[in-house]
C-alpha positions as CSV (number, residue, x, y, z in Angstrom):
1,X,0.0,0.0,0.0
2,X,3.1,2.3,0.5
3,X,6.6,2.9,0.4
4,X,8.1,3.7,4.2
5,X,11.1,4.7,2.6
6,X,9.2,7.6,1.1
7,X,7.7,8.5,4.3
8,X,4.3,8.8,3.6
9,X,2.2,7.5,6.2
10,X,-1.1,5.4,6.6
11,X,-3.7,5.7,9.1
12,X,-5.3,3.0,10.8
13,X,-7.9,3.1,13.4
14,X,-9.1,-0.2,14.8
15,X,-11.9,-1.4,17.5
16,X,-13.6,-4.8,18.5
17,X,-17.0,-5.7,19.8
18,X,-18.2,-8.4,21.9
19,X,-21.7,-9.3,22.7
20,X,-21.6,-11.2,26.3
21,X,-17.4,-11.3,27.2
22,X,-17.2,-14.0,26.3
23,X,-19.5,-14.3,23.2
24,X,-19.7,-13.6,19.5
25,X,-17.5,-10.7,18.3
26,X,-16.1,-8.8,15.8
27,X,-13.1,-6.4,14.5
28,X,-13.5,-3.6,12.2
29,X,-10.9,-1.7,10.7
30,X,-10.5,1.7,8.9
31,X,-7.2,2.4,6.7
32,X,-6.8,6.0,5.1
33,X,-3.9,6.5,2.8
34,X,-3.7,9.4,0.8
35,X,-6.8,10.4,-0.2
36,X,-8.1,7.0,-0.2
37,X,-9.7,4.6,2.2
38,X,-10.3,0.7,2.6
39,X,-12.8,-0.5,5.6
40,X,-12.0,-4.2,7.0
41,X,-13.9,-6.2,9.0
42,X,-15.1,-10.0,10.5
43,X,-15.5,-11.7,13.3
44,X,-16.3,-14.9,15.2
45,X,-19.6,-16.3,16.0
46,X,-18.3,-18.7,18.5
47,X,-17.2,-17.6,22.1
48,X,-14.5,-15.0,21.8
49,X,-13.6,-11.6,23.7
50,X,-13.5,-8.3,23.3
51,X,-9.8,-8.4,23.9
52,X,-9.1,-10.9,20.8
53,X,-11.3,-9.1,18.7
54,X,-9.1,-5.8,19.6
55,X,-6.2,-7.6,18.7
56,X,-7.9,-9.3,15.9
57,X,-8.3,-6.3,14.4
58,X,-4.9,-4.2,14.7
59,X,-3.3,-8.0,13.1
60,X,-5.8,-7.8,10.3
61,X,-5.3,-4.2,9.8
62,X,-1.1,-4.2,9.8
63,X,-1.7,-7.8,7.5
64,X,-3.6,-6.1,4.7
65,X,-0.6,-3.6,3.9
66,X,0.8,-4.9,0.7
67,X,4.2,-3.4,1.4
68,X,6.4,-2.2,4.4
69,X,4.7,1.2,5.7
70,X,4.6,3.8,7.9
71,X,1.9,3.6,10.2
72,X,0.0,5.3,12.7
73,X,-2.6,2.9,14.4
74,X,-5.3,4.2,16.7
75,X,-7.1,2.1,18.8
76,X,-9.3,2.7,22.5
77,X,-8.1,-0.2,23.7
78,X,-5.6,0.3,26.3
79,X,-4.9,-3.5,26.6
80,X,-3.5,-3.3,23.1
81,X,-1.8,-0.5,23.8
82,X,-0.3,-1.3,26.8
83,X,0.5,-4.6,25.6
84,X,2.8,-3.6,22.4
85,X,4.2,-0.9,23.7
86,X,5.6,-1.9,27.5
87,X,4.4,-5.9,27.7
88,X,5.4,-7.2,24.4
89,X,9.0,-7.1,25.2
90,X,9.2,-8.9,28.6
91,X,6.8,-11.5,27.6
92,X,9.0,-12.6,25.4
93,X,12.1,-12.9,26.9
94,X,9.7,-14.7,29.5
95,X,9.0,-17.3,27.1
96,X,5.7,-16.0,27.1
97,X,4.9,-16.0,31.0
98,X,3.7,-12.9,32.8
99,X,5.8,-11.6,35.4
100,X,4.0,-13.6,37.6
101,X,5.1,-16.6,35.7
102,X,1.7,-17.1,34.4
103,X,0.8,-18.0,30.4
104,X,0.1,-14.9,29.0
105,X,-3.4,-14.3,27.7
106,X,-4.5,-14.4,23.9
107,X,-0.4,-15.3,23.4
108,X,-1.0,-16.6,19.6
109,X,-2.6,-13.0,18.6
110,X,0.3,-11.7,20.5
111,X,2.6,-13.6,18.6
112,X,1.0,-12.5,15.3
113,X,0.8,-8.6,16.6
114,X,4.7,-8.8,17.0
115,X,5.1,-10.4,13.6
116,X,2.8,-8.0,11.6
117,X,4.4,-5.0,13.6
118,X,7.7,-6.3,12.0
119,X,7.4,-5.3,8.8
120,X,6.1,-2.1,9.7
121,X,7.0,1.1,11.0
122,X,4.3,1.5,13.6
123,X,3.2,4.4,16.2
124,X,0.6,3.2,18.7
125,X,-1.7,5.9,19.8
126,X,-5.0,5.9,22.2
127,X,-8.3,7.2,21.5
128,X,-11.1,7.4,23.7
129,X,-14.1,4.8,22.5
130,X,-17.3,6.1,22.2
131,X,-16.6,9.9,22.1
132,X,-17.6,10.9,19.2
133,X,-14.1,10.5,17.3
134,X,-15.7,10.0,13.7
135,X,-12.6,7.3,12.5
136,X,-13.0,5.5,16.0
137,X,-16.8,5.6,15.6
138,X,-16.6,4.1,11.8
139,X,-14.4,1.3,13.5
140,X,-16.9,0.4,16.1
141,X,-19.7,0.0,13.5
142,X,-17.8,-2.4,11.5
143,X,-16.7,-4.5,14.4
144,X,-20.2,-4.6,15.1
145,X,-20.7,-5.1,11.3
146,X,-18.6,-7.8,11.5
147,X,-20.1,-9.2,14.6
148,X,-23.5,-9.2,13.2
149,X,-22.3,-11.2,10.0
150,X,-20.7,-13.5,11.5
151,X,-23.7,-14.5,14.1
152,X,-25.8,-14.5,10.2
153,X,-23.5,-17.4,8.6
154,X,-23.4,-19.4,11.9
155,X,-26.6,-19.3,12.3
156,X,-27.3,-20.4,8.6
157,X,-24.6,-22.8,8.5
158,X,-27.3,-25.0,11.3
């Protein structure tokens, strides 16, 4: 999608939705480039968390870059925040234990996070959910987008 070497950047703002935690959910995502704009999103029908489908969609979001980028990626989730920018690094040297020696949670999306990341140039940044932030707003109706159609082909696949 672009060149980092030329420093142009693309925007990403990602959010997930759970109904019941644990329950269905779903990830949306929002990419701006230029003048141009791609919306993502899916989701799980079976019982998932808000916490995956937060990290569901900043993986799907870095993933769908076609080439090494720039990036700023705006999410309200603090957990994802937090996690790739002061947890990553001392869950892995951990061998994926918590400082309290416990597994860490949701470790395989973790595990993809840190590999998407890698290709990447990326700048984390928080946004407060359900504030009015039109981009943030966008990505909470195609989580729930994606929620919704993936209850639909669950249910139609019984």
């Amino acid at each position: 999608m672009v060149d980092a070497a030329a420093g142009r950047v693309v925007e990403i703002w990602t959010d997930g939705a759970c109904s019941g935690n644990p329950g269905p959910g779903g990830w949306g995502v929002l990419l701006r480039y230029g003048g141009h704009e791609r919306e993502l999103c899916g989701g799980e029908a079976g019982a998932t968390t808000n916490n995956r489908m937060e990290l569901t969609a900043a993986i799907e979001a870095l993933e769908a870059l076609t080439r090494p980028a720039t990036v700023r990626l705006h999410t309200d989730s603090t957990y994802v925040r937090n996690g790739i920018t002061g947890w990553l690094a001392g869950w892995q040297r951990n061998g994926w234990r918590t400082a309290a020696r416990q597994p860490v949670k949701n470790a395989d999306l973790w595990q993809r996070l840190a590999a998407a990341c890698a290709r990447h140039e990326v700048s984390w940044h928080w946004v407060k959910g359900h504030s009015g932030h039109p981009e943030n707003e966008r990505a909470d109706a195609l989580a729930n987008r994606g929620m919704t159609r993936a209850r639909s082909a669950a249910g139609a696949a019984r």
